[in-house]
N, C-alpha and C positions, 0 to 999 in steps of 0.2 A: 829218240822217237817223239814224234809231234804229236802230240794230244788233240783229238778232233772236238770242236766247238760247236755246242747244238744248238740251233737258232729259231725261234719258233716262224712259222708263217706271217701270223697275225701279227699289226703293229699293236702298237701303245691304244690311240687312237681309238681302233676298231673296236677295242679289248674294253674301252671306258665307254662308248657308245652301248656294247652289248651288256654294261652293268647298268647303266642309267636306263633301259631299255627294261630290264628284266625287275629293276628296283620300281619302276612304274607299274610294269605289270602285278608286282605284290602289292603294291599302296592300292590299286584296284581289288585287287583281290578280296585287301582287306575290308573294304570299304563293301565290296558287296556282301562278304561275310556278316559284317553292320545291318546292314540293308532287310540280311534274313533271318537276320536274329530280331532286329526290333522292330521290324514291319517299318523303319523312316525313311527318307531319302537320303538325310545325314544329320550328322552331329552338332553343324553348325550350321550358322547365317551363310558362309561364304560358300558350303557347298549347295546350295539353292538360291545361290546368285542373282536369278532371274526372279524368283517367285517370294525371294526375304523379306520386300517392302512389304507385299501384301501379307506375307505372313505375320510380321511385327503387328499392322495393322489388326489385323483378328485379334493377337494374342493381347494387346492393349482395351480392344474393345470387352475383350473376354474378363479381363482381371478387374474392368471396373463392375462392371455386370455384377460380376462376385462380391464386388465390396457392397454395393447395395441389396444382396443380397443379404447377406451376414447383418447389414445395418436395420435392413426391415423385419429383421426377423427377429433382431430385438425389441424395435420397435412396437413389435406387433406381441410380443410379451407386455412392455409397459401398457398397452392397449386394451390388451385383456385383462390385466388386473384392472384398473381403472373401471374396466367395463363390469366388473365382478361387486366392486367397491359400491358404484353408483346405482346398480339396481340391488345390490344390498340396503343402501341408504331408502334409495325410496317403500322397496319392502315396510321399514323401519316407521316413517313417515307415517304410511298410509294406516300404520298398526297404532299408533300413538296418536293420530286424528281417530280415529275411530275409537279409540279407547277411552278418549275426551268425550266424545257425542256419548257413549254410553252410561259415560257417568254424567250425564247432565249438565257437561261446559258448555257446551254447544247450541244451547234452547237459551236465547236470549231474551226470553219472555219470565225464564226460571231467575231468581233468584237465591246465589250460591251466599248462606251467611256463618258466621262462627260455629252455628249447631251442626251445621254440616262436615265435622272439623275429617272426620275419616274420608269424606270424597275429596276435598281438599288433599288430604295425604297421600291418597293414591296417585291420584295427578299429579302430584311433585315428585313421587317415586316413580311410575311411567317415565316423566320428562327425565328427571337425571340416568334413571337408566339408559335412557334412549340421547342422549348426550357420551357415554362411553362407549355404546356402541358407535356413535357417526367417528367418534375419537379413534377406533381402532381402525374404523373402517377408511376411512381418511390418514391413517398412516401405514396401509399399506405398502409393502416394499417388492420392486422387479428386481431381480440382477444384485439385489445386496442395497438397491435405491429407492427412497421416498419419491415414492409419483407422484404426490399431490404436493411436493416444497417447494415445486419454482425452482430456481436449481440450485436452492441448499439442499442439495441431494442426500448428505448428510445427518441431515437434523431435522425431525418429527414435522410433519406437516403441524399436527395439532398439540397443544402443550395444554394436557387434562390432568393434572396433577392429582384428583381428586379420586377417593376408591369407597366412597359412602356419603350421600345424601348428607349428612352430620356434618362433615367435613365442608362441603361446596356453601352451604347456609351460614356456614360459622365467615368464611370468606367473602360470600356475598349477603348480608341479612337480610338485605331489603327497606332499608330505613334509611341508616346510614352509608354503607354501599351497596349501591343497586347493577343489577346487569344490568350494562350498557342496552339502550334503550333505538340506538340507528344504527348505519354500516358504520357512519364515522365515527361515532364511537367505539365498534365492537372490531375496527381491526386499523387501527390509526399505527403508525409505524414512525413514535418519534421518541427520542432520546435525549432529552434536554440537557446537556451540561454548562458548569460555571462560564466555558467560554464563547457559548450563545446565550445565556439567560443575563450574564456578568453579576450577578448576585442577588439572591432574593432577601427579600423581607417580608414577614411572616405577620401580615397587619398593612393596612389601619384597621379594618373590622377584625371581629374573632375570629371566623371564617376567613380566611383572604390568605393567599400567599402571592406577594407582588416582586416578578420580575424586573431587573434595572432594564432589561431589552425587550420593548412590550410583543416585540414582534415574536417572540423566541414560542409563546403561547401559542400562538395562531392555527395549530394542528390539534388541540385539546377542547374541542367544543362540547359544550355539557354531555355527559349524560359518558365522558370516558373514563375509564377509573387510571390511577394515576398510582405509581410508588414514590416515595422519598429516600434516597439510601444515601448515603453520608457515613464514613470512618468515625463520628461523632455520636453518632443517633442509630438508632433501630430502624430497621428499614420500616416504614409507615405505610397506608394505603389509605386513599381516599374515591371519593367519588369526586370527579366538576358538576357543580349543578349551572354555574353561569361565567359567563368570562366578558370583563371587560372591554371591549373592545380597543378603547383609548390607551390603556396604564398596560394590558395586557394581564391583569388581574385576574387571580381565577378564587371565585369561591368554591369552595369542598364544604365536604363533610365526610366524616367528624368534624369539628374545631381543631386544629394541628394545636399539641399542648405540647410541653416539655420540649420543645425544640430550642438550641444555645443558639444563639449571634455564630459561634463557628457553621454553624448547619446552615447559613449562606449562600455555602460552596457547592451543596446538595444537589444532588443528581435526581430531574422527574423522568421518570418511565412511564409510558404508556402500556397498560396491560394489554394483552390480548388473547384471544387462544391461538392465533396462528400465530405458527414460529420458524416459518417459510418466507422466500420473499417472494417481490414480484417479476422476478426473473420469467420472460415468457423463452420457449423453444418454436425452433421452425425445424420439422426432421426431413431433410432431403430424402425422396422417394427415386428418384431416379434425376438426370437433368434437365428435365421438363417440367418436373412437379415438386412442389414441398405442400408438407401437413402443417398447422399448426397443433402441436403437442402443447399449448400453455396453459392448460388448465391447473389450478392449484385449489386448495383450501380455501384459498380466497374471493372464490368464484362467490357471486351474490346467491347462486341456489343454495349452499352450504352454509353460507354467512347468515343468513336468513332463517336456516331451520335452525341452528346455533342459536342463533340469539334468542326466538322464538322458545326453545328447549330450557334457556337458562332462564328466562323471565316469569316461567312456569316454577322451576326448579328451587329459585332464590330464596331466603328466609320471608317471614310478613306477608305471607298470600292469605294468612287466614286472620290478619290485625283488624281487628276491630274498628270499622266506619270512624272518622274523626270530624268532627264538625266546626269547623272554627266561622262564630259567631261575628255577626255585621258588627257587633257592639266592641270586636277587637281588632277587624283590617279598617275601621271606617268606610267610606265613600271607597267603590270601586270602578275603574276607567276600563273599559274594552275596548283595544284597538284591533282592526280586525287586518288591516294592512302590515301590520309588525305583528299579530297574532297573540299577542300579549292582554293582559290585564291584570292591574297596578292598582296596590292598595294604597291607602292614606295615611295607614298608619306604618310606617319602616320597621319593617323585620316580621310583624304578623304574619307572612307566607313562609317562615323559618320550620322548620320540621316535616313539611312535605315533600314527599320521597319524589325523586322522577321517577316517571312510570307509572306513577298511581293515577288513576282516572279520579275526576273533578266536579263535580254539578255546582253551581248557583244559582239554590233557589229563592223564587222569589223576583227573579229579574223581570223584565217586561220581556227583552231580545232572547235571553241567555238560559230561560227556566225551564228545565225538560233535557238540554243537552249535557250529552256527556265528552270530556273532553281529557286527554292524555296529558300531563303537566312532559313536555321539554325542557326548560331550565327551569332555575329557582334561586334569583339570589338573595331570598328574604322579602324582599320589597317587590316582583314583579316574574309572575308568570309566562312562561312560552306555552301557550296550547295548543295541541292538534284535536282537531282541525282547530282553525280560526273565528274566535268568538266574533258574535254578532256585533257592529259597534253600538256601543252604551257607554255612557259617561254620568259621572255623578249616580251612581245608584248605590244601594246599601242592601248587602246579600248576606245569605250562609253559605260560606264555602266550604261545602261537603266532598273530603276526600276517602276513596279507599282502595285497596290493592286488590278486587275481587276483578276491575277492570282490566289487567292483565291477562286474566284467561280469555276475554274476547277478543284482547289486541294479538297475542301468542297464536291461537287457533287460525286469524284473520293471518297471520304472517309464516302458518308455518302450512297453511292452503296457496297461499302467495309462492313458496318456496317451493312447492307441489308443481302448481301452475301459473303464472304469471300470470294478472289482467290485471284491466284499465282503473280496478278497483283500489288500486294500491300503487298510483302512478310514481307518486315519491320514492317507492325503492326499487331496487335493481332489480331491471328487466329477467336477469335467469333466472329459470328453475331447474328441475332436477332431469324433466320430461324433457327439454333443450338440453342440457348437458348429455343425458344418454342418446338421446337424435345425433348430437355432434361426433362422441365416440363411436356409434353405430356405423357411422357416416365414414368416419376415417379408418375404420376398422375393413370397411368393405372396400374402399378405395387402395389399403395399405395388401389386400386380398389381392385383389387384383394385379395390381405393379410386382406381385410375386411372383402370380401366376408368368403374367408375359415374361417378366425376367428369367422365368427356367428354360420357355420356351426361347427363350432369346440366346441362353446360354447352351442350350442345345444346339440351337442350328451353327452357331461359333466353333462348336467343337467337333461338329461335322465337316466345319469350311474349314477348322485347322488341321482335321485327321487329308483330310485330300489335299491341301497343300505339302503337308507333311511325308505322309505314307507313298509306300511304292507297291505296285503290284508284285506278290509276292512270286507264283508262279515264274513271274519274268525275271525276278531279281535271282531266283537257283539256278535256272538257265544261265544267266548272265555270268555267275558264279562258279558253275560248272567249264563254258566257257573259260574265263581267266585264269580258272584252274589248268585247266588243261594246256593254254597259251602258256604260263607260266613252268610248266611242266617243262613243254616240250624245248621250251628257250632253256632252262636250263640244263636239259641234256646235250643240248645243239651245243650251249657253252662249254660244257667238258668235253666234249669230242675234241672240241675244236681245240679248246687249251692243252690237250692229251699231242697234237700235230706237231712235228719238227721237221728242219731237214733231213734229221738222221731217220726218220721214218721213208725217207726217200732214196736214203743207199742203200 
């Protein structure tokens, strides 16, 4: 008996066509299933073919948006602190000038002497307190960083080591080291070693420490206080009262003692209180605009109340008038173009502090003025202002340290507001420095504002590139369903067909 063979209708062929046919209609299926789940048109670049460049396009523009967002918004942290700092300072300022006028610094018809020693003392206590306040206040920190250091972000804008009036006097006395007395002295930023200076020698005067490279001094102009530190020696501190120009010679004081032939190799530092550099910032705001963020410690409005603060602060504000007699400088020379005046006799102008205000009376040109000593190297005077020229005359040259609270007040109103009264030092004050942050503050406002609005309308243009209308896409869905349905029941019928369905 012969076995009948059942043989289906359909070929190969047809049978691979109605699987690829029916495997499409599920990859749609799927795909609209997507569509109404996640409200997109798809998953990828390739399934929006037509519309990926532009979308790329949004989503690039969109992610920088972002990043200037995130960046000004730090920004605008370090902004506000800074902005908090600076009108704390001025606060500060305004309270410590005033507190001057009321004690009678102020009335420069008054005469502040020895008997006076308690308003003396309060003014020195105002000042120094009002010195650890600018110090805190100036080392303010955004984000975990020092705003005011330039970008040793790390490391204190201001270096005030000091935590009692006792302490600052004992460091500066006033005699022997005086607070730096200009800008360039009170933030000079040099570090002299063996192999710029190539080795000092401690002499020919008492006073004197001579460089083999005269150049190496060049940054230490009177009036900057100076360390010595050496493996040798105890680290030392002096005042520069005058510097050489030629040898690059600097006298101090103290007299440098007990220093060995090893001490040579000796390292000068220049003090300062800042302990920032002068690293400035430019904070990109968007690609059209950048801030200048550079403000530091170093600013002359800061540098100015500081120094003003410490000149008040220092030791010797209440020393007694010192008079040194015509009968011991001889014949005295005023030049008024070099601003100097040069005694006769060598070394007579030894013991006059810088800083300490001057009269010589008795002159024809010079008698009635008072004048600010700048250097001192024993034998010849720098004054501010610039003495009258006279030569050949024979004077008393009266110095004392009461002339600091006139120059202080004049410099720490300078430091308040700038004018034409004080043209020699640094234009900023404190009223410009808050106008600038003000300034950048409303500007760094704004570039925030349009950027949200910017990042909005971005994610409007990415949602309608992206998104599909949903309504259409379950219809669609519904559809394919259904397509897929019915192709797969068509499929088993058909595959269920044979000839033997046919006998």
């Amino acid at each position: 008996m012969t076995t009948p063979i059942s043989t289906r209708v359909g070929t190969f062929a047809q049978r691979s066509s109605m699987i690829q046919q029916m495997m499409r209609l599920q990859s749609r299926l799927y795909d609209s299933q997507l569509q109404v789940a996640t409200g997109q048109r798809s998953q990828t670049y390739t399934g929006i073919s037509t519309d990926s460049f532009r979308l790329v396009s949004v989503e690039t523009e969109k992610t920088k948006v972002e990043y200037y967002q995130k960046s000004n918004a730090i920004a605008q942290v370090r902004l506000d602190t800074m902005a908090t700092s600076v009108n704390s300072i001025q606060d500060v300022l305004h309270n410590v000038y005033n507190d001057l006028i009321d004690l009678g610094a102020g009335d420069q018809n008054q005469i502040i002497d020895e008997a006076e020693a308690d308003t003396l003392s309060n003014i020195q206590k105002f000042a120094f307190s009002a010195m650890k306040d600018l110090a805190s206040y100036l080392n303010a920190k955004a984000d975990g960083r020092y705003v005011f250091s330039g970008g040793r972000t790390d490391q204190r804008a201001v270096d005030f080591p000091y935590t009692t009036l006792e302490e600052f006097q004992a460091a500066y006395d006033g005699s022997d080291i005086t607070y730096p007395t200009s800008r360039e002295a009170n933030v000079p930023d040099a570090k002299i070693g063996q192999d710029q200076h190539g080795g000092l020698t401690y002499g020919p005067g008492a006073n004197t420490i001579t460089p083999a490279t005269a150049a190496s001094t060049e940054a230490l102009v009177p009036g900057t206080v100076i360390e010595l530190t050496d493996g040798d020696i105890t680290t030392q501190r002096f005042t520069v009262t005058a510097r050489d120009t030629g040898t690059g010679a600097l006298t101090v004081t103290p007299a440098p003692s007990g220093l060995p032939g090893a001490a040579s190799d000796a390292t000068i530092s220049a003090v300062s209180y800042y302990g920032g550099d002068s690293l400035t910032f430019e904070h990109r705001v968007s690609d059209e605009r950048t801030l200048d963020l550079g403000l530091n410690a170093k600013d002359g409005a800061f540098e100015k109340a500081f120094r003003a603060l410490g000149m008040l602060a220092q030791g010797g504000l209440n020393a007694a008038a010192t008079t040194t007699p015509a009968a011991s400088t001889g014949t005295l020379t005023f030049n008024n173009a070099n601003g100097t005046v040069t005694a006769a006799t060598p070394g007579s102008f030894s013991g006059l502090p810088i800083g300490s205000s001057i009269t010589f009376t008795g002159t024809a040109n010079n008698d009635g003025q008072r004048y600010t000593i700048v250097s001192n190297d024993g034998d010849t005077l720098t004054l501010d202002p610039p003495p009258v020229n006279e030569g050949a005359v024979a004077a008393d040259a009266v110095t004392d340290n009461l002339g600091r609270i006139e120059e202080a007040m004049a410099l720490l109103s300078d430091a308040t507001n700038h004018t034409s009264a004080m043209p020699s030092e640094d234009p900023s004050d404190i009223e410009q420095v808050g106008s600038l942050i003000g300034f950048n503050q409303v500007t760094l406002d704004r570039a925030i504002d349009e950027a949200k609005t910017f990042a909005s309308y971005l994610s409007i243009r990415q949602t309608e590139i992206e998104s599909v209308d949903k309504l259409e896409a379950a219809a669609n869905l519904n559809n394919d369903a259904l397509a897929l349905e019915t192709a797969m029941a068509s499929f088993a019928r058909i595959s269920e067909v044979s000839l033997l369905s046919y006998i």
